[in-house]
C-alpha positions in Angstrom: 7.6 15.5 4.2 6.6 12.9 6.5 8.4 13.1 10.2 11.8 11.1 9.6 15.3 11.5 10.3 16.5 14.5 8.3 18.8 14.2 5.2 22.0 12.9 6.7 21.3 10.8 9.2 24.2 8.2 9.7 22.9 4.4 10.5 20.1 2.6 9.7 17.8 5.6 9.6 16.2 6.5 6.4 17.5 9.6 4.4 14.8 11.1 1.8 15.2 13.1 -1.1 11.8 15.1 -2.8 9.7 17.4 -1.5 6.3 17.7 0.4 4.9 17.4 -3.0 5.7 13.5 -2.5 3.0 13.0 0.0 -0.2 13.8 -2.7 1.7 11.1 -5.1 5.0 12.5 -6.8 7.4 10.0 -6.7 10.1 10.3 -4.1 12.7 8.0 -2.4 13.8 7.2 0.8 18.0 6.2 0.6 19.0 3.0 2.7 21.1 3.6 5.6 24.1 6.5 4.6 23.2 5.2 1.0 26.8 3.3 1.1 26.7 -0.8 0.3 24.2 -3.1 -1.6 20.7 -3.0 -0.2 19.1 -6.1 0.5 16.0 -5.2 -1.7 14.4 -2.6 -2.9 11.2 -1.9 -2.0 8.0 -0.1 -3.8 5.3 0.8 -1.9 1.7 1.7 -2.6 -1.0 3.2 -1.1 -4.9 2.7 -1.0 -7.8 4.8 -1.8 -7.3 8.4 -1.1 -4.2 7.6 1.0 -0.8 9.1 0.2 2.8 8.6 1.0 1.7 9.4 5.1 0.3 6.2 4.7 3.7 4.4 5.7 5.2 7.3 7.5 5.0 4.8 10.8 6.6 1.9 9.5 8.7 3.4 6.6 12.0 3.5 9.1 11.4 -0.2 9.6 11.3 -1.0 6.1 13.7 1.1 5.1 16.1 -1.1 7.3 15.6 -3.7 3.9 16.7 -1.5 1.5 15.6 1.8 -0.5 12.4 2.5 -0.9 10.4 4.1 -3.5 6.6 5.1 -2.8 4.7 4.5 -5.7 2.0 7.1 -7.4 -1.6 6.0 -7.9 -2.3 9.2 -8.0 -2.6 10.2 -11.7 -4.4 7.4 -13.4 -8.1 6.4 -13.3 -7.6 2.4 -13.7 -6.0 -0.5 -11.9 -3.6 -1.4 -15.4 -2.9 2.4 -15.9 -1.5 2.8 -12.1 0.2 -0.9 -12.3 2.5 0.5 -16.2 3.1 3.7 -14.2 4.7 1.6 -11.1 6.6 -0.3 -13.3 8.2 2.7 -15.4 9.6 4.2 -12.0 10.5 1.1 -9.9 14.0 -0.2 -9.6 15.0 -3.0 -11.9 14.2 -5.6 -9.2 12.3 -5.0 -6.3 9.8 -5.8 -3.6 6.1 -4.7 -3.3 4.1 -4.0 -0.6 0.6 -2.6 -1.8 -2.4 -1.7 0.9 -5.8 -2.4 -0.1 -6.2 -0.6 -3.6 -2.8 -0.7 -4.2 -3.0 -4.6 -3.5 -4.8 -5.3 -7.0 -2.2 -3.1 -8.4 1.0 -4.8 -7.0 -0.4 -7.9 -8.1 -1.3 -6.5 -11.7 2.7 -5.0 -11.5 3.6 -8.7 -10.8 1.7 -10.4 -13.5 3.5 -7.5 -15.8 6.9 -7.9 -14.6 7.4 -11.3 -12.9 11.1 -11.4 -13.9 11.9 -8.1 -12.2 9.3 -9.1 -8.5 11.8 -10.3 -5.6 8.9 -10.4 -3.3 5.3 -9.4 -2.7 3.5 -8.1 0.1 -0.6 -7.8 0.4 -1.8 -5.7 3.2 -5.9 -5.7 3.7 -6.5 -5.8 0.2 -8.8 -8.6 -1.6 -8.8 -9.9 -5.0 -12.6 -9.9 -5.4 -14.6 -7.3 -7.6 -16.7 -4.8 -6.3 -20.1 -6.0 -5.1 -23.3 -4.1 -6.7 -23.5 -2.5 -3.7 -20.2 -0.6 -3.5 -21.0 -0.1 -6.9 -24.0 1.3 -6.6 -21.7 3.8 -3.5 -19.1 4.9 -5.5 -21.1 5.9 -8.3 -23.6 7.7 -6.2 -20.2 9.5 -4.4 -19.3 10.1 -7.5 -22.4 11.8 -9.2 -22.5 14.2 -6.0 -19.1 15.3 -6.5 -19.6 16.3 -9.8 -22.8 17.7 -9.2 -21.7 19.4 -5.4 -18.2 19.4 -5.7 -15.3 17.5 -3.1 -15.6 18.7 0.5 -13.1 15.9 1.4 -13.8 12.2 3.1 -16.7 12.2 5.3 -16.3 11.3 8.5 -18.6 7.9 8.5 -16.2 6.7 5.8 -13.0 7.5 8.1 -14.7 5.6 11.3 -15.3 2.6 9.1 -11.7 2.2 8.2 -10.4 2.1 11.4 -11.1 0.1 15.0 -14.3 1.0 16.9 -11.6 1.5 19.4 -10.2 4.1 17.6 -13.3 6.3 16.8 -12.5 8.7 19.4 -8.4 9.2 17.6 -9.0 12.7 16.7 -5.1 12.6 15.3 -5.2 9.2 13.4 -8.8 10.3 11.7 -7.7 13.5 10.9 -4.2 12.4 9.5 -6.4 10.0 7.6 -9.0 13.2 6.5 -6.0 15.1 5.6 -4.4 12.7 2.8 -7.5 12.8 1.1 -7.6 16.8 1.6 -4.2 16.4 -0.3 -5.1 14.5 -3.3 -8.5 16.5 -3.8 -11.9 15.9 -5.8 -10.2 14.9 -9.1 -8.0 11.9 -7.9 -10.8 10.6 -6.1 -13.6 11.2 -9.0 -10.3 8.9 -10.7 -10.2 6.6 -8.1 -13.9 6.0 -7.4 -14.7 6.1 -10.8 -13.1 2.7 -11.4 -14.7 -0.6 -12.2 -12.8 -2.5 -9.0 -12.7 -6.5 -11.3 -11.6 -9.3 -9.7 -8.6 -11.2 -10.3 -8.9 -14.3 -8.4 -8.6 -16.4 -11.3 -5.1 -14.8 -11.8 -3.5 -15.3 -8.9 -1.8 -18.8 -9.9 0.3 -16.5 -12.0 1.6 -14.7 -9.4 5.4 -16.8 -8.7 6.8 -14.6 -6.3 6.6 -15.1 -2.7 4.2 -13.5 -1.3 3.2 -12.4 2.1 -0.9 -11.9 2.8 -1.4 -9.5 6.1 -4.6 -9.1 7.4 -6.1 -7.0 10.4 -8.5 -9.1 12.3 -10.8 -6.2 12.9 -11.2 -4.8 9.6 -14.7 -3.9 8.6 -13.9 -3.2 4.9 -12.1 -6.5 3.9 -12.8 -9.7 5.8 -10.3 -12.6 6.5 -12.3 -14.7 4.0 -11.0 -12.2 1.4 -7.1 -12.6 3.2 -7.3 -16.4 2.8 -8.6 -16.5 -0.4 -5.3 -14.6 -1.8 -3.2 -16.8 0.3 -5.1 -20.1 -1.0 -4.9 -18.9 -4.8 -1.4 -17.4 -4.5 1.1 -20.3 -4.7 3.3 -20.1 -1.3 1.7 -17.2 0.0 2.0 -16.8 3.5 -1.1 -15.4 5.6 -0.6 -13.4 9.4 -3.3 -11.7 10.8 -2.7 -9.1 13.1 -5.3 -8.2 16.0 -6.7 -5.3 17.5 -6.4 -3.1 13.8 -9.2 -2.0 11.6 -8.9 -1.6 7.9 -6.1 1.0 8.1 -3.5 -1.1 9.4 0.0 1.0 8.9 -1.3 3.8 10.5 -3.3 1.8 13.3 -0.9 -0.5 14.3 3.0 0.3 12.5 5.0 -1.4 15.2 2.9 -4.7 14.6 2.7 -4.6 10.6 6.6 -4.0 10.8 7.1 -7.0 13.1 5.0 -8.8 10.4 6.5 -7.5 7.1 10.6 -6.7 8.1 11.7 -10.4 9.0 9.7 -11.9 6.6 11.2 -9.3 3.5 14.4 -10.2 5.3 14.1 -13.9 4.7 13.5 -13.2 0.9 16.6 -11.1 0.6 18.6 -13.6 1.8 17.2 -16.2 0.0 17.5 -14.2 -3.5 21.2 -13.2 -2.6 22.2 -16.6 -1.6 20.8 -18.4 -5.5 22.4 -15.0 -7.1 25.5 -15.9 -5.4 
């Protein structure tokens, strides 16, 4: 299990129930507070390419000041609309949705399929555009030599890219990011890889939830252009950009993504509570 509050914990720490099985995509919930009251919201969250549940182990005691939270499992399916029914079938009736760069085009494929049960949506360094015939071209040469030379894990050019040139010399955060993909193995990533990454910019009108865009400055994988383009074609999406992060913002910079994502899941809570009152 990720390194939390142990099972009990009085206040507004998080409680968890599952097991370390949770972390390479099993389904498993963190209770709100001492699990007593109405939460403000609950909250789904999703991961990226060959990231797990360790993915929000930094922020997930912030979050989990909003309400429950669920981590969703992209684990076992091999396309975008596969992962977004599989969401759906295990999230609360209503909830919020944070998604991080792959799982952005699935919380917004979630919220196109459920719109009536979305209280809020959050995009973290995702994109809506399609993959370009160059990444193309990468992920099906990746994915050729793991079926020819089998998975020997994430290489480490592929790690440095998706973090801070500051950050190069982390041994811990590149080996916590090495490790998740150690967890979920060859086959989820010969899934993962092995999908046809379509955009959906000419779908985002029919997102109606609010929405919040966050964007790391200093991300080498998905630019700012991409940020404001889902903030432009997203009606009332809001866009921060938070500096001094590569691509792997909740594990590069927790305190600042929580400062970002908390008060502004906050604000929607209230808001929802106040017209259901």
């Amino acid at each position: 299990m990720p390194r939390h509050a142990p099972c009990g914990t009085p206040g507004p720490h998080p409680t968890f129930t599952g097991d370390a099985a949770a972390l390479t995509g099993a389904r498993v919930t963190v209770i709100w507070g001492d699990g007593k009251g109405d939460p403000a919201m609950n909250l789904v969250l999703l991961p990226g390419f060959m990231t797990d549940a360790d993915l929000w182990s930094d922020v997930v005691a912030r979050l989990a000041e909003v309400g429950p939270i669920t981590h969703g499992d992209l684990a076992r399916d091999a396309a975008i609309a596969d992962m977004a029914r599989r969401v759906v079938a295990e999230a609360p009736p209503r909830f919020g949705l944070v998604g991080f760069s792959m799982g952005g085009y699935v919380a917004r494929a979630v919220a196109r399929l459920v719109p009536d049960r979305m209280e809020a949506l959050v995009l973290v360094a995702t994109s809506s555009r399609a993959d370009t015939p160059a990444q193309a071209r990468r992920k099906a040469a990746a994915v050729a030599h793991i079926r020819q030379q089998g998975y020997r894990g994430l290489s480490r050019s592929a790690i440095l890219q998706s973090v801070h040139p500051d950050r190069a010399g982390d041994g811990a955060l590149l080996s916590r990011i090495r490790q998740m993909g150690d967890r979920l193995g060859g086959e989820v990533f010969l899934r993962q890889a092995g999908q046809a990454r379509e955009s959906d910019g000419d779908r985002l009108g029919a997102i109606g939830c609010p929405t919040l865009v966050v964007a790391a400055a200093q991300d080498a994988l998905r630019s700012l252009d991409e940020a404001r383009e889902l903030r432009d074609g997203i009606p009332g999406a809001t866009l921060r950009v938070i500096d001094g992060s590569g691509h792997m913002l909740p594990l590069e910079a927790p305190d600042a993504l929580a400062d970002a994502i908390v008060p502004w899941l906050r604000a929607q809570a209230s808001g929802a509570s106040t017209i259901g009152s």
